[in-house]
N, C-alpha and C positions, 0 to 999 in steps of 0.2 A: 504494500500500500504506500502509496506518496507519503511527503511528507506532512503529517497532523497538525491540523489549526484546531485548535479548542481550547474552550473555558472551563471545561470537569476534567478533575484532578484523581478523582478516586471513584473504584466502583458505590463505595459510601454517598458521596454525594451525586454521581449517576441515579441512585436507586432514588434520593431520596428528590429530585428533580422528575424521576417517573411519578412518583407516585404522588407527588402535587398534581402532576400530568393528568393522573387518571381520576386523583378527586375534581379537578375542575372539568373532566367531560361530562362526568354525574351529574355536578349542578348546572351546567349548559342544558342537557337533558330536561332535569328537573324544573327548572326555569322554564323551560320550552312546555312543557306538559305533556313530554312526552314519552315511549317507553323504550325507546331505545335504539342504535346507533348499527350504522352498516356504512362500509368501504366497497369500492370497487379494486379487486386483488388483480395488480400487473404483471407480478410475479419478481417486480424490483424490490429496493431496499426500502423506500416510503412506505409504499403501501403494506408491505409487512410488518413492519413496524408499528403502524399504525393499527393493523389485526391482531397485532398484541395488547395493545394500550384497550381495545375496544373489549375482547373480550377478558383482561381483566377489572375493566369498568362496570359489565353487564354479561356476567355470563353466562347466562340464558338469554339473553335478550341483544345480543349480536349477530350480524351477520358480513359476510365475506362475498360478494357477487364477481365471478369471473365474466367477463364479456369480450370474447376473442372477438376480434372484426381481422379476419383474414391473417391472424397471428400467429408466430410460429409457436412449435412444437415445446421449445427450448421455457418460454416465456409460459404455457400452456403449464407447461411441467412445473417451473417455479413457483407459479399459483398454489398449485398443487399442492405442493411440499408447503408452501405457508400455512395452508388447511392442516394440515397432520400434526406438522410441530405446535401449533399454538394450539388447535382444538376447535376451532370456530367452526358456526354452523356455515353452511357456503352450502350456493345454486350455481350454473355455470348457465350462460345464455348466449349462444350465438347471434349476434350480429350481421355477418358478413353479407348475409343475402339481400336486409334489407342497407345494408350501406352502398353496394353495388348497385342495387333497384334507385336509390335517393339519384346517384351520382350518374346513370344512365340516361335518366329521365331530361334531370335536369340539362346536360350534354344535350339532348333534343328537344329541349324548349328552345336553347338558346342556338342552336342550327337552323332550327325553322323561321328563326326569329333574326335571323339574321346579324347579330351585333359581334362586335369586335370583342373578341377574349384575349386573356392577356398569357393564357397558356402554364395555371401555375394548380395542373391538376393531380399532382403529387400534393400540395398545399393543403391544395381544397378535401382532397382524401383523407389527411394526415388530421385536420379542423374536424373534419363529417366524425369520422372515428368517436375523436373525445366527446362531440357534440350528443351523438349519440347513445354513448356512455352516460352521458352525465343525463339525459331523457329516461333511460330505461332504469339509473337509480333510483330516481325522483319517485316514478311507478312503483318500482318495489314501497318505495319509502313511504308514502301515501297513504300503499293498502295498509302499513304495518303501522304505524303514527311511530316511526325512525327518525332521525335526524342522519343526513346525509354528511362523513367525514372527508373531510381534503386530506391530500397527502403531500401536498408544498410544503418544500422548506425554506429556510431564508435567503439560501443562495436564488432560488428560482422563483421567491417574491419580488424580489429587489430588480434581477432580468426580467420579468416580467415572461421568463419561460414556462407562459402553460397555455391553454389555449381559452380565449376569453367565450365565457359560456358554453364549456368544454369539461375538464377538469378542474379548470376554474369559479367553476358552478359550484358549490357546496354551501352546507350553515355554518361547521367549523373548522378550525386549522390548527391541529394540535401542535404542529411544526417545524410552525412559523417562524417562530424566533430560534430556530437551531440550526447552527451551520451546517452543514453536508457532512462535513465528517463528523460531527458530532453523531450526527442520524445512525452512521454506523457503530459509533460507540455504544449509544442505546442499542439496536441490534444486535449486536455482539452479547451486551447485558441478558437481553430478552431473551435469545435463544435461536434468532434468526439460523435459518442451515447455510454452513458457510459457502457453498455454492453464490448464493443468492448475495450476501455482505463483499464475495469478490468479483461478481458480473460484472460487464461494463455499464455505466447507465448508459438506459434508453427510456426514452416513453413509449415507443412500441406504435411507432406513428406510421410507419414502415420498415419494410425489411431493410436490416443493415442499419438501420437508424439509430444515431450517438448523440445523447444529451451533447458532452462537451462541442463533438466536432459541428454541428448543426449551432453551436453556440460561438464556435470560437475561440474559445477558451476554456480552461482545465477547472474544476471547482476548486481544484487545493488554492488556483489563485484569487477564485469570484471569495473564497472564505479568508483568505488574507487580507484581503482589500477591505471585508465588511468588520473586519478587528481591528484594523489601522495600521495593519502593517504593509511595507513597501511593494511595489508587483511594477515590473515594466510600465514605463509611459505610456505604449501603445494597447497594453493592457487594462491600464486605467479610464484612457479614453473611448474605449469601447464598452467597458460596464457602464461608465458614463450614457455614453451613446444609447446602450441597451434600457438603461434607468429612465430617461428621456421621452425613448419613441414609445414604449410597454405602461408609460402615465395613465394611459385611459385603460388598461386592464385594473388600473387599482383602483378605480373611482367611477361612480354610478355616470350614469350617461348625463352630459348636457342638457341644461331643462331650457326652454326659452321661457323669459317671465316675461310677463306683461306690462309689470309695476316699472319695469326697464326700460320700456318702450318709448 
């Protein structure tokens, strides 16, 4: 593993930073009026993590939703294994046909229709995917009166790396405020299988698809820089960059007011 940027020093205070973790999902819950919390499982370091924290918040009252959309086997499997090791209850739903069917369609609306596209239907697949995902939690969540978990962390709050009304869709962010590698020091804790703690990230947006390289840059440096410690210029100026143009994923939409007028 590169080398570690973090603020926990000992598994003592790891644990004892979970488990604020998991009394404050309780009262989010409780607050909400509601009975309890599900993730959608990528078979990455996040969302396992976060299938730990959930079911030992609620453990009856958890669940784990896999939703492949055209995913590989590898990522299928690590889902998997996050079910086994923590224990959480988990459904698996494919996706893939009605992602295909959305993105066919649409392709011949806009043929028939004659307008200029700008050709970025890798994008638009990789968008549909999360968008998807984050529709078909909702439904689980609804029937169940759940609260839907994120699996963001701070490196990928701050880039603004998730897809707005996507993955970025949820009630809460347990996190949020943890840097990437910290993420794995909590898994490590928790019991993640280490398979899964040494993958590469992806978000699984497509095949071959790498959080860093699709970013740019490497998390050990997005987690330097959010500590204050030193990272290349042209490293800095693109988290920058990244913090800048990703503004409106962190903030509800533009209202026009009238009183303005």
């Amino acid at each position: 593993m590169k080398e570690k940027q973090q603020r926990f020093q000992s598994n003592e205070e790891i644990k004892e930073h979970i488990e604020k973790c998991i009394d404050w999902i309780r009262d989010i819950v409780e607050t909400a009026n509601c009975k309890g919390v599900l993730v959608g499982l990528s078979g990455g370091i996040d969302s396992a993590v976060v299938a730990n924290l959930l079911v030992r918040a609620f453990p009856q009252n958890s669940l784990g939703v896999i939703l492949p959309v055209d995913s590989s086997n590898e990522d299928l499997d690590h889902a998997n294994k996050v079910v086994e090791a923590c224990k959480i209850k988990s459904i698996e739903i494919d996706l893939s046909e009605e992602k295909n069917s959305i993105l066919n369609k649409t392709n011949e609306a806009l043929h028939m229709l004659r307008v200029p596209v700008h050709g970025n239907r890798k994008l638009s697949d990789g968008n549909l995917r999360a968008r998807l995902r984050m529709s078909t939690l909702y439904a689980i969540a609804n029937e169940m009166n759940y609260l839907v978990v994120g699996t963001d962390n701070k490196a990928e709050l701050y880039t603004g790396y998730f897809t707005k009304y996507g993955d970025g869709g949820v009630d809460i962010l347990p996190l949020a405020s943890l840097l990437k590698n910290e993420v794995y020091q909590w898994g490590e804790y928790l019991g993640v299988p280490e398979e899964i703690i040494h993958k590469n990230p992806s978000a699984g947006l497509w095949e071959g698809q790498s959080d860093e390289e699709e970013m740019g840059i490497t998390y050990e440096k997005i987690d330097r820089y959010l500590i204050g410690k030193d990272i290349p210029v042209k490293d800095e100026l693109l988290l920058k960059k990244l913090h800048h143009s990703t503004e409106h994923k962190r903030k509800m939409p533009p209202i026009f007011d009238l009183k303005n007028v």
